[in-house]
C-alpha positions as CSV (number, residue, x, y, z in Angstrom):
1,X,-173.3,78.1,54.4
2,X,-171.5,77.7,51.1
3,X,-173.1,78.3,48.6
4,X,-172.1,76.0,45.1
5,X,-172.3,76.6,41.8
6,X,-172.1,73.6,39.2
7,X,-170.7,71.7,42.1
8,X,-168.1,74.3,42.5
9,X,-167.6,76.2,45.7
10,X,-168.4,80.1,45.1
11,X,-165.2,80.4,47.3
12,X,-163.1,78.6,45.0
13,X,-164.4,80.8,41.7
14,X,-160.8,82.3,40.6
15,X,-160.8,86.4,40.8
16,X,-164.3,87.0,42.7
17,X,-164.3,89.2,45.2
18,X,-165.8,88.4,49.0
19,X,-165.9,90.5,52.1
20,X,-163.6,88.4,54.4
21,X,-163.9,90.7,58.1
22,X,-166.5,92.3,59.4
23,X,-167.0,95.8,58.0
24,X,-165.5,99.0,60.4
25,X,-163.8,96.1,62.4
26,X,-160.5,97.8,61.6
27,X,-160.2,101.2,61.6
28,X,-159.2,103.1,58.0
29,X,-156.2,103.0,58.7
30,X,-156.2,99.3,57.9
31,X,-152.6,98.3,56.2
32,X,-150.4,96.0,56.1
33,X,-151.5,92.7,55.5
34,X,-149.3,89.6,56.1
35,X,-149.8,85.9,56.7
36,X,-147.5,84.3,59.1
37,X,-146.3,80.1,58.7
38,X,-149.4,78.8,60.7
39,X,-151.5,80.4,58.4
40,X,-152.6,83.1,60.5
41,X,-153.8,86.5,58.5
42,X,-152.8,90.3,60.8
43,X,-153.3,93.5,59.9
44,X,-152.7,96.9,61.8
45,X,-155.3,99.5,63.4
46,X,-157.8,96.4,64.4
47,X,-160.7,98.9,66.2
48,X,-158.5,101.3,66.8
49,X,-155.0,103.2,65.5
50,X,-152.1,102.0,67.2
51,X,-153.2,98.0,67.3
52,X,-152.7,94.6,65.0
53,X,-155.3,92.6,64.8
54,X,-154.7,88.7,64.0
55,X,-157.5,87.1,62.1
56,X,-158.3,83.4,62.0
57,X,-158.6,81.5,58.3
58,X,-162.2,81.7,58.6
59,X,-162.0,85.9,59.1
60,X,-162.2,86.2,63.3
61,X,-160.7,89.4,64.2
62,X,-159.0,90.0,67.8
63,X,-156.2,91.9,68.9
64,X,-152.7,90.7,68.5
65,X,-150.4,93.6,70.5
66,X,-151.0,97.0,71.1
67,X,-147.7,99.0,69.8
68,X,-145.9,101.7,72.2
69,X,-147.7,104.5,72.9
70,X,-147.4,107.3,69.5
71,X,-146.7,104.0,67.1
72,X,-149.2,103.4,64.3
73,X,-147.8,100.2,61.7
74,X,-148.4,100.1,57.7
75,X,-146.8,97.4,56.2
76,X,-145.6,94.2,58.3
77,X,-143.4,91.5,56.7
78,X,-142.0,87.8,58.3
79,X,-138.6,86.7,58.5
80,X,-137.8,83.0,57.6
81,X,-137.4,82.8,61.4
82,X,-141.6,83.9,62.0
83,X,-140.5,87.4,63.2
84,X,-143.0,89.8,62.5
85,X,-141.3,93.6,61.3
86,X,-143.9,96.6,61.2
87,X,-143.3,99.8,59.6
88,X,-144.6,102.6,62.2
89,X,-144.5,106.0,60.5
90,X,-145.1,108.6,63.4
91,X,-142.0,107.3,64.9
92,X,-139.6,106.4,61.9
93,X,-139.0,103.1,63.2
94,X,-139.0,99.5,61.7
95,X,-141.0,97.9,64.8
96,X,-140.3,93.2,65.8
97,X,-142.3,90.8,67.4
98,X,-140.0,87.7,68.0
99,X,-141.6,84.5,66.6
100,X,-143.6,83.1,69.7
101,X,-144.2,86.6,71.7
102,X,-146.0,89.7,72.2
103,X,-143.6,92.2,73.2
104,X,-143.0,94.7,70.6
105,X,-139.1,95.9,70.3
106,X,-137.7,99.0,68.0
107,X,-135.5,96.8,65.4
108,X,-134.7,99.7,63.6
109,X,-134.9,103.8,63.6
110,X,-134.0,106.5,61.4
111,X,-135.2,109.9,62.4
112,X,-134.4,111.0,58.3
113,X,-137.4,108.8,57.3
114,X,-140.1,111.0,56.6
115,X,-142.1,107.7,57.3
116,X,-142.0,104.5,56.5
117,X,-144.9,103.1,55.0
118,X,-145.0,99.7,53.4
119,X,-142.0,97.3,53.6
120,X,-140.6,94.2,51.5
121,X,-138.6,91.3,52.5
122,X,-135.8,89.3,50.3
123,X,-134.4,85.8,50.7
124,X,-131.3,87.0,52.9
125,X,-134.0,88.6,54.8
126,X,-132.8,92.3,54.0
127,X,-136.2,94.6,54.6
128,X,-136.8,97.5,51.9
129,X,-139.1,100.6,53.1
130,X,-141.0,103.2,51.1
131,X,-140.6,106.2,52.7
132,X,-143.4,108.9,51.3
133,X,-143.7,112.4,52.0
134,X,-147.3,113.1,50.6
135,X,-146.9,116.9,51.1
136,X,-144.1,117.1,48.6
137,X,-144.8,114.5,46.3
138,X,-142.0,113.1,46.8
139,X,-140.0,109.6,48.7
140,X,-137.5,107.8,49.5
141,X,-136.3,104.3,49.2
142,X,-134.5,102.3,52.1
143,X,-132.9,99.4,52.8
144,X,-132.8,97.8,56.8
145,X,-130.2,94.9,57.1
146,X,-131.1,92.0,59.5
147,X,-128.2,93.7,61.7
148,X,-130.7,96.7,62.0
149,X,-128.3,98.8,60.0
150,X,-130.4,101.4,57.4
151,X,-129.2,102.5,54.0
152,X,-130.7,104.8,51.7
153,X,-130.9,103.2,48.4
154,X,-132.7,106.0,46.6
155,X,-133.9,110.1,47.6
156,X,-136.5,112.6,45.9
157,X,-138.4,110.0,44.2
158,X,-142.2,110.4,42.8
159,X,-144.3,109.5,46.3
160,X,-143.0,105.7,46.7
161,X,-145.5,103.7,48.2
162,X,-146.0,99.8,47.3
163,X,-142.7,97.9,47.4
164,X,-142.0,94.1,46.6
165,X,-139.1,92.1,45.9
166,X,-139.3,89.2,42.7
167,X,-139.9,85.4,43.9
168,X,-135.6,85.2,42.9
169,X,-135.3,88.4,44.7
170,X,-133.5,89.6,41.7
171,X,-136.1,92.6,41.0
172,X,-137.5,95.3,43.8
173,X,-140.4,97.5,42.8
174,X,-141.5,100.1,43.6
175,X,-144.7,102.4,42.7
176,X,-145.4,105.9,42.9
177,X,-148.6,106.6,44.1
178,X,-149.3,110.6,43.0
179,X,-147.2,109.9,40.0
180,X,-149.1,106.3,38.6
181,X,-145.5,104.3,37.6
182,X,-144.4,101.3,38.5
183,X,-140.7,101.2,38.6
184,X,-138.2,97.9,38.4
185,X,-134.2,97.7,39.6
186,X,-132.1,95.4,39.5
187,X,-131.5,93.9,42.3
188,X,-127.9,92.5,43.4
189,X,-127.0,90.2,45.9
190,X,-125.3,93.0,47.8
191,X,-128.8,94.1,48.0
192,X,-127.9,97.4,45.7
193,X,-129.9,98.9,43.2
194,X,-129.4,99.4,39.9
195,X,-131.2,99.9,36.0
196,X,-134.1,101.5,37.0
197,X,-137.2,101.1,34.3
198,X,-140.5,101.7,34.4
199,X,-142.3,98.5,34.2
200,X,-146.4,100.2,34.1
201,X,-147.7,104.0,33.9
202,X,-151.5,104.1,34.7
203,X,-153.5,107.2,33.4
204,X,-155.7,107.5,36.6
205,X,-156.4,106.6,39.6
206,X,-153.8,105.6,42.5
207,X,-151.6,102.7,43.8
208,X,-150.9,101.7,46.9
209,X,-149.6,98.1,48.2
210,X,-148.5,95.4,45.7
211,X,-147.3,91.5,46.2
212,X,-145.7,89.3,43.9
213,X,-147.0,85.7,43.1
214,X,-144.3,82.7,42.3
215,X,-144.4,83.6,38.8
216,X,-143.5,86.8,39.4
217,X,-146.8,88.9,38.6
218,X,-148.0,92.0,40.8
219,X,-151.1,92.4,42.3
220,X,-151.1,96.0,43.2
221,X,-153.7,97.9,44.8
222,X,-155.7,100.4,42.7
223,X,-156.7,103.1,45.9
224,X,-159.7,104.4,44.5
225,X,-160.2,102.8,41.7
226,X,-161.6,99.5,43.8
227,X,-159.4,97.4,42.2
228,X,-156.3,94.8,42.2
229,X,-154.6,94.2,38.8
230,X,-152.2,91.6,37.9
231,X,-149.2,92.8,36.1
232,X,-146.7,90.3,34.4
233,X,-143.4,90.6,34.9
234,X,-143.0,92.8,31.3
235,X,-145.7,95.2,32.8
236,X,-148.9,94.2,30.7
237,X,-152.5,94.0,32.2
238,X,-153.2,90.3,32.7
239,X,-156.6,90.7,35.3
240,X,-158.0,93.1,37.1
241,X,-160.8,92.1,39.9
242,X,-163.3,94.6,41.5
243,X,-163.3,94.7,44.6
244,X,-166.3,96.3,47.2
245,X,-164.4,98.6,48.6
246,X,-162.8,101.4,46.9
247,X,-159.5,102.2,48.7
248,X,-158.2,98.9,49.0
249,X,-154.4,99.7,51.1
250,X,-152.8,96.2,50.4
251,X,-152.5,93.0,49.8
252,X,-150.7,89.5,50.6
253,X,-151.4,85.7,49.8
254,X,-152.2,82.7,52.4
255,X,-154.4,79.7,52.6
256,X,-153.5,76.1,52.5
257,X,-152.2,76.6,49.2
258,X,-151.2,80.2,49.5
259,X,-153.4,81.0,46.3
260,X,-155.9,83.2,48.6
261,X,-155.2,87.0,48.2
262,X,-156.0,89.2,51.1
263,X,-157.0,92.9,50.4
264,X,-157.4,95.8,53.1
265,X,-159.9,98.0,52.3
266,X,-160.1,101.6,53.6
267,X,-163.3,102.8,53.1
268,X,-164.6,99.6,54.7
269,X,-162.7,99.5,57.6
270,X,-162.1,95.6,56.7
271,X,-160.6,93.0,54.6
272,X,-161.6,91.1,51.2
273,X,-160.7,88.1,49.6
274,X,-160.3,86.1,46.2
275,X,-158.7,83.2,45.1
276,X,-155.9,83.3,42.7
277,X,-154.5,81.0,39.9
278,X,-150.7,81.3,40.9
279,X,-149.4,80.8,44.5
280,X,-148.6,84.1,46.3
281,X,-144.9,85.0,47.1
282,X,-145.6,85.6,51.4
């Protein structure tokens, strides 16, 4: 039942924070949240690794497709067309489901991925890929062309791991997790890189997935901290909302309106939810 507050919806109250899935119903590996045009929520590793589960607007969890056999997706992104791309790091492979199916094809590969993690779309459709390698420290930033074709925009960052493209698709950032920054190119229409700046440094904790809103603020994922901040576009602090979890992976936006922000959380094994006051970029 909902429960109403000065005949307002507790579900409508801007920035709070409700467990949307059942907790452990996704493994913690739980990643890559994405909404698809019907509205329909998925995330990877749904009961166990290897999986994406599709979730119902009121938070029913079941399986979607298992992936081949040695694939585990992060991030997944749609196409304007409805196709669904994951990012499946064991194999160094950009994974596709074709709008309206279930079988699950390698789009791309690059065996000098040390592996993809999470993965951004632009308006020509052109996918961009963090590319971490957590030993080092260090990452890599790619670019997958709807032809397939992969280009390395960028080697030997900080540990890239949260990537997002502006609503204009004129900006792609990109945050180091181990290192705490937030950096900003310039984006072309070539879809090259260039003026890199460094939009936000935190002093603690880590990051971990981001999304844009049509306004062009972040919501990035605070991974330990429990947290999703907002960030405007000149990198200040405009809200931060507490989450229950404390590893929360990623986020996206969906709902009727697509001001309902979806958070995977880690350490619950599950997602969250909150409204928001800007619609979400998918």
């Amino acid at each position: 039942m909902t429960v109403t507050v000065a005949n307002r919806s507790v579900e409508d109250e801007l920035f709070k924070a409700r467990v949307f899935t059942s907790v452990n119903s996704f493994t913690s590996g739980v990643e890559g949240p994405a909404v698809d045009k019907a509205g329909m929520l998925y995330a990877v590793n749904f009961e166990r690794q290897g999986t994406i589960g599709q979730i119902t607007p009121d938070g029913q969890a079941s399986l979607f497709v298992t992936l081949p056999e040695g694939s585990i997706g992060n991030g997944i992104r749609f196409n304007q067309q409805g196709d669904m791309f994951i990012a499946d790091y064991p194999k160094h492979n950009i994974l596709r489901v074709a709008n309206g199916a279930k079988q699950v094809t390698i789009f791309a590969s690059e065996p000098r991925m040390n592996q993809p993690n999470d993965i951004a779309i632009d308006n020509k459709d052109r996918l961009y890929a963090s590319d971490p390698n957590w030993k080092a420290n260090t990452g890599n930033l790619w670019r997958i062309d709807p032809d397939g074709k992969v280009t390395l925009l960028e080697e030997n960052m900080g540990t890239s791991n949260g990537v997002e493209v502006s609503p204009d698709s004129k900006i792609l950032y990109v945050n180091e997790s181990v290192q705490r920054k937030v950096w900003a190119y310039e984006l072309s229409p070539a879809g090259t890189i260039r003026n890199k700046r460094l939009l936000i440094e935190f002093g603690d904790f880590g990051m971990d997935g981001m999304r844009c809103d049509i306004a062009g603020n972040l919501y990035i994922a605070r991974h330990g901290k429990g947290t999703v901040v907002k960030v405007s576009p000149a990198g200040k602090i405009l809200q931060e909302i507490v989450l229950t979890g404390k590893k929360p992976s990623n986020i996206t936006f969906g709902g009727k309106d697509n001001r309902t922000a979806y958070v995977t959380l880690q350490d619950q094994g599950n997602l969250e939810t909150f409204r928001i006051d800007t619609p979400g970029r998918r």
